[in-house]
N, C-alpha and C positions, 0 to 999 in steps of 0.2 A: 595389909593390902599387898597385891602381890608386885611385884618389881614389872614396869615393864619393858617389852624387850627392846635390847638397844637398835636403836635405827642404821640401819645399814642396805646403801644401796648401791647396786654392782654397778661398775663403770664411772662412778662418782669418787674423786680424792677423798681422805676422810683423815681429820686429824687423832692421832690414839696419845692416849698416856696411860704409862702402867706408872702406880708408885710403889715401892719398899712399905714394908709393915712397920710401922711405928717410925718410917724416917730413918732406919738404918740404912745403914752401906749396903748395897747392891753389886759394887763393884771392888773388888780392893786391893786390883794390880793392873799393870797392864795385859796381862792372859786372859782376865777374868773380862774385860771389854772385846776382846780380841773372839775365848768363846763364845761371847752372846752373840757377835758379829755372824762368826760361822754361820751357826744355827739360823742366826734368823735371815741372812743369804739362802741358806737351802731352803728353807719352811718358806719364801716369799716364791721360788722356782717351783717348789711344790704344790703347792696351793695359788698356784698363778697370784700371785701379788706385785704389783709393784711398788717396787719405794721410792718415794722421791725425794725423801730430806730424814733426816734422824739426829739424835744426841744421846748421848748415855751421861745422866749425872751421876753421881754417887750412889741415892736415892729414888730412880725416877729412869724412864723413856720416853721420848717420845717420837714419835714417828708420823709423817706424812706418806699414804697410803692407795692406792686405787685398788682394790677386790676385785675380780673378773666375775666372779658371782657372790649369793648373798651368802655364803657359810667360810669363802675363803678365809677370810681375816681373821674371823676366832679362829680357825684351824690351826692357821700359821702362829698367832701367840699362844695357843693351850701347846704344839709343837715344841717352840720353843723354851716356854716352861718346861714341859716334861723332860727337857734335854737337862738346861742348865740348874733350875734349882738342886738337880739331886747331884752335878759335878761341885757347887756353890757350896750344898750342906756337906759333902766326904768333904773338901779341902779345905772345910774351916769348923770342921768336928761339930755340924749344926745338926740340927733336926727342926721338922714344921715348915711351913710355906713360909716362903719370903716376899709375895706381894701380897697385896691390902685388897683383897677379895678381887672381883674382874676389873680389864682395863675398860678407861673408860672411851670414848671415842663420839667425833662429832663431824657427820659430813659439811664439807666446805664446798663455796662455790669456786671452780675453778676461774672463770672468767673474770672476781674481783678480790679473790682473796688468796688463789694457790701461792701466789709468790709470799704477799703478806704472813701467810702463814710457816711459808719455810725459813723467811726473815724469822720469825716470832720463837719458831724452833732450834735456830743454829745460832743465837744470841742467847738463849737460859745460860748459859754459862759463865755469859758475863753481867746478867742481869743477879742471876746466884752470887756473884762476886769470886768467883773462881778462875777468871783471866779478866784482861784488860781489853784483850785482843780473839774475837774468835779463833782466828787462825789458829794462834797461842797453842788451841784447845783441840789436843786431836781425835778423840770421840764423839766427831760430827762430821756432817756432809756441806760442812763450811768451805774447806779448801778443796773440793770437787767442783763448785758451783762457780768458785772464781779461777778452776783451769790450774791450781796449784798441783796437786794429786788427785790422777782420776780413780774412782774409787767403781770396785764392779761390784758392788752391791746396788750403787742407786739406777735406777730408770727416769730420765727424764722427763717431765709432762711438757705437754705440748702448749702450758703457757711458758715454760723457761726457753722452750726450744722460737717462742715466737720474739724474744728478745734481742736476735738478730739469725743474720744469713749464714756465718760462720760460728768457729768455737770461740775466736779471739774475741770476736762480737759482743757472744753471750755472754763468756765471763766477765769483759769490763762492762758490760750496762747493768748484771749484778751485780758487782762491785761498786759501781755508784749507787745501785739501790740502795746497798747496803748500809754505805756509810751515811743514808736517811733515817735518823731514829724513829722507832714508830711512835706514835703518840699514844695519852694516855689513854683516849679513847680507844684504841687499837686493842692496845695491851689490854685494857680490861673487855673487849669483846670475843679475842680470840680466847686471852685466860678465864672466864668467866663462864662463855658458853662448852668449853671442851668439860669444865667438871660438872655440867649440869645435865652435859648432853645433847644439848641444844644444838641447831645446824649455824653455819658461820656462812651469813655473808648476807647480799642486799634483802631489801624487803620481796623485792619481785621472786627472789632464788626461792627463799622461805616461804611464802606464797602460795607455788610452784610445786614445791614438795609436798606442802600440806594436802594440796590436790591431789597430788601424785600417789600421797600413802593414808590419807584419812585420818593423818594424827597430828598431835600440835608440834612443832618442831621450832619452838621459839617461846621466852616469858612469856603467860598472858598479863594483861593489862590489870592494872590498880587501882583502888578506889572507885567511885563512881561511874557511872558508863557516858559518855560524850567527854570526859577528860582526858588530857594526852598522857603516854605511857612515861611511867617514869623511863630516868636517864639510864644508859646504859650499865653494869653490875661493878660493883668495886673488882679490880684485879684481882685475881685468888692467888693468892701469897703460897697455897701448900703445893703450889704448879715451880714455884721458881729456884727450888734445890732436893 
């Protein structure tokens, strides 16, 4: 059956994850975050992209995204592939792809989920067990968002920007967001629907979109018909290092 294609619509945020082939290293110095960084600052200028949250783990990207149209986004990751895998395989004597076929990516509604999801993305690091502290962790848009280091890669969306009147504002009412853990239901809606593809957020969004593009952008329903749908998807565990 043939794959189909991944949903993408312009002017909408959309959450992406690229993973490493087999769970290897992706990253394995400080240069080697720093390169990817570059690259994917120019390829988001280039292909109109904005960013609005990111993480580099070991194994994995992810990135919080708006497209200005519908081809930008693969542009700027096949982009930024084409830069860094071939800097990746000369300085570590490799050969062969090093991500696990296309990234995968899931639009989000902005108006219940943009922040939720930037939460969801600048804490893998500590859900990985690889700091305590995001701060800690500085291959993220964690310490941009709380006013520590402003970073010119990210673009803000105009839900963080509605978090207050000034900068001082906005970082500390992120900052108390922050230190709101998400729950498990969260976790397992934002991790569940980004490896499936599925769009993230209320029922009305998804709705919305289905109207909008004629296709299903959410599970369908189980078992019997008049029965309620099951509960939301366990966490996907290959999302969190």
């Amino acid at each position: 059956m043939a794959r189909q294609p991944r949903l993408v619509i312009p002017a909408q945020p959309h959450h992406i994850v690229q993973l490493a082939v087999d769970g290897q290293a992706a990253f394995r110095d400080d240069d080697d975050h720093r390169a990817f960084l570059n690259w994917l600052r120019d390829a988001a200028k280039l292909y109109k992209v904005a960013i609005h949250a990111y993480v580099l783990l070991p194994s994995q990207v992810q990135i919080l995204a708006t497209p200005s149209d519908a081809e930008g986004m693969a542009r700027m990751m096949q982009w930024v592939g084409r830069h860094y895998v071939p800097y990746f395989n000369k300085k570590y004597h490799r050969a062969g792809t090093l991500w696990q076929g296309r990234f995968k990516a899931s639009v989000v509604d902005p108006a219940t989920y943009l922040l939720l999801c930037t939460r969801y993305i600048e804490f893998a690091p500590v859900r990985a067990a690889l700091t305590l502290n995001p701060l800690d962790y500085p291959w993220s848009s964690y310490a941009h968002h709380i006013g520590v280091k402003p970073d010119a890669l990210i673009m803000d969306h105009a839900a963080y920007w509605s978090l207050g009147n000034t900068p001082f504002e906005r970082d500390a009412a992120y900052r108390a967001l922050a230190e709101q853990a998400l729950t498990t239901t969260e976790l397992a809606h934002l991790g569940g629907s980004v490896s499936k593809g599925w769009a993230i957020g209320s029922d009305a969004f998804k709705s919305e979109l289905e109207k909008q593009t004629n296709r299903q952008v959410r599970p369908g329903k189980r078992g019997r018909p008049g029965k309620a749908a099951p509960g939301i998807p366990a966490d996907n565990h290959v999302l969190r290092s």
